[in-house]
N, C-alpha and C positions, 0 to 999 in steps of 0.2 A: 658440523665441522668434522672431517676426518682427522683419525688415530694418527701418528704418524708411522711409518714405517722402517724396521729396521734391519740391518746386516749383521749378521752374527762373524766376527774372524777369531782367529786363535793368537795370542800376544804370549811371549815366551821373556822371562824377565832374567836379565844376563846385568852380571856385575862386572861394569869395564871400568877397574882401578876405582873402585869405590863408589863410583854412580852407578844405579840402577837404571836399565834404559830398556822399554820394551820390541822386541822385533817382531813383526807378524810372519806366521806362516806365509809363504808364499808359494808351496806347490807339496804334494806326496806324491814322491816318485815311483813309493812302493807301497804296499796295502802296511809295513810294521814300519815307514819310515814318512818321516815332518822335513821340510827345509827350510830355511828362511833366509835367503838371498837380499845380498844388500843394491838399491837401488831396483828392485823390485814390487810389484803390486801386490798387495796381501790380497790370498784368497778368501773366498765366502762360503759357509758352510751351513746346514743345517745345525740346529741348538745341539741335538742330539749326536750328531759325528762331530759336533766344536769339542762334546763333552768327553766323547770317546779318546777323541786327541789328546786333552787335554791329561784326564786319565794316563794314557801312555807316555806321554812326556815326562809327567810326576815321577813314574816308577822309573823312569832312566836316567833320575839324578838332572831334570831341567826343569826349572819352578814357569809354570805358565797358566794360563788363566784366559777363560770365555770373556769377552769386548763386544757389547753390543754398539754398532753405533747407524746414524742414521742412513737412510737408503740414501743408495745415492753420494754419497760420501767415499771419495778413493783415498786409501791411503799408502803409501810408498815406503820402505826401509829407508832408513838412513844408507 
């Protein structure tokens, strides 16, 4: 039986009026810059550049966090 396989993306956790709702990255437009566009496809990243991201988010005042999920599997902003 094979492992299964997975996608690593980058979820950025934003507080709209009391709900916590996550957004994925969906593109870097620039090597210090993240976006995460609504009604967009979230990008897929190696573990090590999710972490980097993730890292630099942190330190700009946006709480975010590595999301494994399975290959194969799209996911869309709200």
């Amino acid at each position: 039986m094979k492992s299964p396989r997975f996608d690593t993306l980058v979820a950025v956790l934003e507080n709209d009026g009391g709900k916590i709702t996550a957004k994925f990255v969906t593109g870097i437009p620039s090597r210090n810059a993240a976006e995460w566009q609504p009604g967009q496809q979230a990008m897929k990243f190696s573990e090590d550049y999710a972490r980097d991201i993730v890292f630099g988010l942190t330190l700009n005042g946006h709480p975010a966090a590595v999301v494994k999920v399975l290959h194969g599997v799209t996911i869309t902003n709200p």
